[in-house]
C-alpha positions as CSV (number, residue, x, y, z in Angstrom):
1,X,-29.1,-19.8,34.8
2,X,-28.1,-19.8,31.0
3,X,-29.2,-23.3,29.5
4,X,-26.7,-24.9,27.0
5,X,-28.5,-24.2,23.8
6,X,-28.1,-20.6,24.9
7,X,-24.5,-20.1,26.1
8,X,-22.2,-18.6,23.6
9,X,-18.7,-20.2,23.3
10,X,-15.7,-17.9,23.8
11,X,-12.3,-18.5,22.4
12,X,-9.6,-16.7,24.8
13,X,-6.7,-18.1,22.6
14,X,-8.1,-15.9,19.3
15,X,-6.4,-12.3,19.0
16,X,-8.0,-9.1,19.9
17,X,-9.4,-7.8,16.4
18,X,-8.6,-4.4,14.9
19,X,-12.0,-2.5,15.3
20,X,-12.8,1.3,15.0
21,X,-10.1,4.1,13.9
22,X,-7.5,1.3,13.5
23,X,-9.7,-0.8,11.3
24,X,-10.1,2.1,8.7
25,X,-6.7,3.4,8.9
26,X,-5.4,0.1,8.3
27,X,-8.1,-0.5,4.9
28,X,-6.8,3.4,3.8
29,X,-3.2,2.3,3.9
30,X,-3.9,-0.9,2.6
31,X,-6.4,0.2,-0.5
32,X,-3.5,3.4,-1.5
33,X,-0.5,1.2,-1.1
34,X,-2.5,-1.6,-3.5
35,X,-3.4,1.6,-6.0
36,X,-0.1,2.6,-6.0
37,X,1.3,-1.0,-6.7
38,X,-0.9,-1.5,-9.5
39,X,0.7,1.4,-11.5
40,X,4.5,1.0,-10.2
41,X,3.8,-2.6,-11.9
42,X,2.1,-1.3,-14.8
43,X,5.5,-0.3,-16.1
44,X,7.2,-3.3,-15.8
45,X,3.8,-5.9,-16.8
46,X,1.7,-3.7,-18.5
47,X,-2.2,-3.1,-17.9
48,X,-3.2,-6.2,-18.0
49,X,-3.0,-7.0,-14.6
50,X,-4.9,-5.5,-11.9
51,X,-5.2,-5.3,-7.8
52,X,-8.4,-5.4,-5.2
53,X,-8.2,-5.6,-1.9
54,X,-10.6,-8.3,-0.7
55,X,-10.7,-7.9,2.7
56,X,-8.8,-7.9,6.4
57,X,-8.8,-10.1,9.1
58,X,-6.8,-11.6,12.6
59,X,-5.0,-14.7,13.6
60,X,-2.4,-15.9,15.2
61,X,0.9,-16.5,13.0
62,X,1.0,-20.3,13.5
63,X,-2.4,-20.5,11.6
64,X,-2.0,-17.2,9.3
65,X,1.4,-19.2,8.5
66,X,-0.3,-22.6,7.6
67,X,-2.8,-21.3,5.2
68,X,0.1,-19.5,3.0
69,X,0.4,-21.0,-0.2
70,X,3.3,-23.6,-0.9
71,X,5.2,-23.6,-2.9
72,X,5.3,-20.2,-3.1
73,X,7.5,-16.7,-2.4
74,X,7.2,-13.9,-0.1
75,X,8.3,-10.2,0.0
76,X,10.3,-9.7,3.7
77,X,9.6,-6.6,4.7
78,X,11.1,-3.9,7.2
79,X,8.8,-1.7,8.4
80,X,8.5,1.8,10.2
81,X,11.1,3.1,12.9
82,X,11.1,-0.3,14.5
83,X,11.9,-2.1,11.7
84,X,9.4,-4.7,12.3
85,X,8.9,-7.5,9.9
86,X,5.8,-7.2,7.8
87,X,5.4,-10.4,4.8
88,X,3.4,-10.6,1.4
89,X,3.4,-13.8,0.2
90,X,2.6,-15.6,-3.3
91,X,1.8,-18.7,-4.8
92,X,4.5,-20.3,-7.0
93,X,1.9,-19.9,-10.0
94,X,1.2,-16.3,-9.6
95,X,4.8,-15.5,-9.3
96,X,5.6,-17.8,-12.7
97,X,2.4,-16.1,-14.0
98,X,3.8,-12.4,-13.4
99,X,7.5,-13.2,-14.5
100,X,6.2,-14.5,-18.2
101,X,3.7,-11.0,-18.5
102,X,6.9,-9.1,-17.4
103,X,8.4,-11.2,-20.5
104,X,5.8,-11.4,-22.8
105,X,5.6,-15.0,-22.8
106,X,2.3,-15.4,-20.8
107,X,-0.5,-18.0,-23.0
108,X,-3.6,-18.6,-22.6
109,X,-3.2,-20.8,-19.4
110,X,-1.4,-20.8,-16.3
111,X,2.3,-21.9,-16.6
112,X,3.2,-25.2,-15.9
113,X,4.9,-25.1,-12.4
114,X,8.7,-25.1,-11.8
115,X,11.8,-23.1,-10.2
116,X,12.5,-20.2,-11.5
117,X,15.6,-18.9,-13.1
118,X,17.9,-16.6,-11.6
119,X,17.3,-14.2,-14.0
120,X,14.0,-14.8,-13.1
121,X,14.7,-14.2,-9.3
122,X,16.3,-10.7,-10.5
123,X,13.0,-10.0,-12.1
124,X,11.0,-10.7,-9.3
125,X,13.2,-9.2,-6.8
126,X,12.0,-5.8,-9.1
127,X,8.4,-6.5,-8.4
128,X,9.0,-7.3,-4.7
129,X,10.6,-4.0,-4.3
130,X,7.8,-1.9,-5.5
131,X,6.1,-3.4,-3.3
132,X,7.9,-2.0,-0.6
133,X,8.2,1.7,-2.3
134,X,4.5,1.4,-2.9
135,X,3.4,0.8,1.0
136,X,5.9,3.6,1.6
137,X,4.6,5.9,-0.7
138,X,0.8,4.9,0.1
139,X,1.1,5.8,3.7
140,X,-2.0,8.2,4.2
141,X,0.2,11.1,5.8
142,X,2.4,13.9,4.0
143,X,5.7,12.3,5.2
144,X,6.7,9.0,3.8
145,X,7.1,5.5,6.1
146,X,10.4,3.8,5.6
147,X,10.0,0.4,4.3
148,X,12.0,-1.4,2.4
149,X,12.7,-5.0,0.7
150,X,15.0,-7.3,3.6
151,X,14.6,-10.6,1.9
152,X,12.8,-12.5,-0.9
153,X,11.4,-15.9,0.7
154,X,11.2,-18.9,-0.5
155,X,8.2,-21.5,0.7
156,X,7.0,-18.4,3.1
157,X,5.2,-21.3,4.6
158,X,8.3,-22.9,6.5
159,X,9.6,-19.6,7.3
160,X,10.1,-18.7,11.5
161,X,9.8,-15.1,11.1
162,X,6.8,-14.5,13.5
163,X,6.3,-16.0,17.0
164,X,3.8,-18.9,16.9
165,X,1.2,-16.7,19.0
166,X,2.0,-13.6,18.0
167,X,-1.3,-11.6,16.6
168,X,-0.7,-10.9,13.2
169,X,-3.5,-8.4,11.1
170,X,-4.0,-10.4,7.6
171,X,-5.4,-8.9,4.6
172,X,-6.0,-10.6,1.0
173,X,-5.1,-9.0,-2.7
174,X,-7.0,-10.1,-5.1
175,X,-4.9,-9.9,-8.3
176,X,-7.0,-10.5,-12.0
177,X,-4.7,-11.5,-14.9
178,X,-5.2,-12.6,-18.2
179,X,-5.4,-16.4,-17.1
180,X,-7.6,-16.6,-14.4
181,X,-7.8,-14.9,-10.5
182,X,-5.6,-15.3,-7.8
183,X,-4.6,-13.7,-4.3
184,X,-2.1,-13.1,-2.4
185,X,-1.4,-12.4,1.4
186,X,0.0,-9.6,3.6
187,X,1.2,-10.3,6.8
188,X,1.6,-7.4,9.8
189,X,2.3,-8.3,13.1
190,X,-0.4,-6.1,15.2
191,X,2.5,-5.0,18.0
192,X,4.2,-3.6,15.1
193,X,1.0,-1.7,13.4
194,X,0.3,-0.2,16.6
195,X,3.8,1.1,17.0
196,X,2.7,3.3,13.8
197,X,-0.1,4.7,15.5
198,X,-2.5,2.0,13.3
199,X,-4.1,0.5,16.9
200,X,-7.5,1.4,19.0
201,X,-5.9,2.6,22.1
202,X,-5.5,6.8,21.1
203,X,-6.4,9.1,24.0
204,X,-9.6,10.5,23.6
205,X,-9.6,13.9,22.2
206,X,-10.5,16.9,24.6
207,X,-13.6,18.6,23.2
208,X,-13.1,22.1,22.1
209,X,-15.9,24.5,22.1
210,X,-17.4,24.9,18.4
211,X,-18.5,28.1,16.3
212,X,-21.5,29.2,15.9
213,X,-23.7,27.2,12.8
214,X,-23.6,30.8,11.0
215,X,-20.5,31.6,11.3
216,X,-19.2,27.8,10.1
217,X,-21.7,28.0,7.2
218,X,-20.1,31.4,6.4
219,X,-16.5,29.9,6.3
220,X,-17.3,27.4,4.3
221,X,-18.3,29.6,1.5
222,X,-15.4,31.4,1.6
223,X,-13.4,30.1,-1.8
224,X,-9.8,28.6,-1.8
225,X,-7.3,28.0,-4.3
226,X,-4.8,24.5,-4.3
227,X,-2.6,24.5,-7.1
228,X,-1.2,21.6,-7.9
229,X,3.2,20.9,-8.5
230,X,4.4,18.8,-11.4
231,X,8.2,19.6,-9.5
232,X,10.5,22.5,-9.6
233,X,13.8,23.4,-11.9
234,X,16.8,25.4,-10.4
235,X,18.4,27.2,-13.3
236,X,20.4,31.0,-13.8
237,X,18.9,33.9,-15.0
238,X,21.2,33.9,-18.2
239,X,19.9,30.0,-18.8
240,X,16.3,31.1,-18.4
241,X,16.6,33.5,-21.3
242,X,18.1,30.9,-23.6
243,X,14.5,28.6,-23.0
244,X,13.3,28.4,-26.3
245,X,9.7,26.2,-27.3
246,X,11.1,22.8,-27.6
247,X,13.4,22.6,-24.6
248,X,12.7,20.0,-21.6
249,X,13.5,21.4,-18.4
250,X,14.7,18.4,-15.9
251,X,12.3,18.7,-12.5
252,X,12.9,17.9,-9.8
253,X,10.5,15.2,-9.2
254,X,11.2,11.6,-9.7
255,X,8.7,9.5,-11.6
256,X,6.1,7.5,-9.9
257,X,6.5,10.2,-6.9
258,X,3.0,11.9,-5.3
259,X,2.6,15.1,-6.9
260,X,2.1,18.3,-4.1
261,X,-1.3,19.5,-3.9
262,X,-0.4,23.2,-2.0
263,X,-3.5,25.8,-0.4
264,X,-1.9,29.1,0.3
265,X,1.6,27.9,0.0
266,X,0.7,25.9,2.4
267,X,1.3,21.2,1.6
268,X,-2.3,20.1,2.0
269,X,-2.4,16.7,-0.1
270,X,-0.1,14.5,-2.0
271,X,-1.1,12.2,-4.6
272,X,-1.3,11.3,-8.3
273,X,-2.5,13.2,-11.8
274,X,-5.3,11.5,-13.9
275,X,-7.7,12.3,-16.4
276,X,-11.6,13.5,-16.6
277,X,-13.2,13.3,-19.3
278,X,-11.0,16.3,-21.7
279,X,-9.9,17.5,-18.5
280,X,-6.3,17.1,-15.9
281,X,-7.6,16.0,-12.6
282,X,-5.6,15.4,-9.4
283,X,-6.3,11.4,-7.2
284,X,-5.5,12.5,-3.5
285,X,-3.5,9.5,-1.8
286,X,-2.7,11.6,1.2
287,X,-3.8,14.3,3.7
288,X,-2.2,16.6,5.7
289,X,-3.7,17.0,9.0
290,X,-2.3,19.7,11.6
C-alpha cells in the first residue's frame, strides 16, 4: 500500500499539456511569428524595442483569463480555416508605452496611465494588425495561414471569448523598451491549434527501408545550388532595351514579404535577407517539406 507521504496528487480538472512534435512546432511558429513582429514594428517604433519569447504553457481559460492584465487591450484574432479565435493581450502601460515610441514622445519613465485617444486607437489598431500579418507570415510552411485582425479588445480580462473550461495553450512575450521590461500574452485555444496540424495525435509514420551508409554519404557530397529571389518584373522587349543605369524596376514583391529561396527551380525555403559580416546572407523562416 502507498503511504501518504508517498502518494502523488493528481489534478484531473488541469488540461492535457502540449508535449512532443506539437510542443516544438508550436515554439517554431511562435519564435518566427515574434521575429517577424519585431521588424514589421521596427518601421513604425523604430529599433528600440525588441521581442523574446519567454516561454509556453496550459490552462484552462477561466484562469489563463484572470491572470490577463487589467486594464489592458487585446488583439482578437481569426485564425486558420476554422476561424478560430486566437487573443494577444497587453497591459494598458505597454500599449501607452508603444503609442508614445510610435510618436516620439516616450521619456525616461513609463507614462502616466490613462485612455487613449482615438487617434491613438488608430495607431494601435496598426500595431495589432501586424500582429496578425506577422503569425501569418511566420507560419513554418511555404504557404501562408490566414489570420487576420477581428477586433481590438478592451479590458481583455472581462472578455467571454473562450469557454470557461476550454484548454487554452498560453505563451509569454517578453518585450524590452527603453523604460523598463514588460510582457504580454497569447492566447490559443488547443482544439483550434490542433485543427492546424500543431497537436500530438499524427499517425505514426510507416518506416521505409533506408540506403546504404555509402551510398547516403555519397549523396550528401553531391553540391547544390539555391539561389535566392528579390521578386520578378514583367516588362516588353522594346522597354528592356530602354533600361539604362539609374532606372528602378518595380518587383513584384511587396515589402516585408519572405524572400524565395529556390534548389533547381524547385521553392525550398522562404524567409528574410540579412547581413554577415561584408557579406548578403539569407534567415530561413520556412521550409518546404514534400
Amino acid at each position: 500500500m502507498t503511504s501518504s507521504e508517498t502518494a502523488t496528487s493528481i489534478d484531473f480538472t488541469a488540461p492535457r499539456r502540449l508535449t512532443g512534435n506539437a510542443t516544438r512546432a508550436l515554439a517554431q511558429w511562435n519564435g518566427t511569428a515574434t521575429t517577424v513582429l519585431q521588424e514589421f514594428w521596427q518601421s513604425l517604433l523604430g529599433n528600440r524595442i525588441t521581442l523574446a519569447v519567454a516561454r509556453t504553457d496550459s490552462s484552462v481559460a477561466q484562469k489563463a483569463q484572470q491572470a490577463l492584465p487589467d486594464p489592458g487591450y487585446a488583439a482578437l484574432l481569426k485564425i486558420g480555416p476554422t476561424r478560430f479565435d486566437g487573443m494577444v493581450a497587453f497591459s494598458s502601460r505597454i500599449v501607452l508605452t508603444l503609442v508614445s515610441e510610435m510618436l516620439g514622445t516616450l521619456g525616461e519613465e513609463w507614462p502616466t496611465p490613462r485612455d487613449l485617444t482615438p487617434a491613438e486607437l488608430s495607431l494601435i489598431e496598426l500595431l495589432f494588425g501586424e500582429i496578425a500579418r506577422a503569425f501569418s507570415q511566420g507560419w513554418p510552411e511555404v504557404e501562408t495561414l490566414p489570420v487576420e485582425l477581428n477586433d481590438i479588445l478592451v479590458r481583455p480580462l472581462r472578455s467571454r471569448i473562450f469557454q470557461p473550461r476550454e484548454n487554452l495553450i498560453r505563451s509569454i512575450v517578453v518585450v524590452q523598451t527603453p523604460v523598463g521590461e514588460e510582457a504580454f500574452v497569447i492566447l490559443m485555444p488547443q482544439a483550434g491549434l490542433a485543427s492546424i496540424g500543431i497537436d500530438d495525435t499524427s499517425a505514426t509514420s510507416v518506416p521505409h527501408q533506408s540506403a546504404s551508409p555509402q551510398m547516403r554519404a555519397l549523396t550528401e557530397t553531391l553540391p547544390v545550388t539555391m539561389s535566392v529571389s528579390l521578386g520578378r518584373a514583367s516588362l516588353s522587349l522594346g522597354e528592356m532595351h530602354q533600361l539604362t543605369v539609374g532606372d528602378v524596376l518595380i518587383l513584384d514583391q511587396p515589402i516585408g514579404n519572405p524572400l524565395e529561396a529556390q534548389i533547381s527551380g524547385r521553392l525550398h525555403f522562404l524567409g528574410h535577407a540579412c547581413r554577415l559580416g561584408q557579406r548578403q546572407g539569407f534567415r530561413i523562416l520556412a521550409s518546404h517539406k514534400d
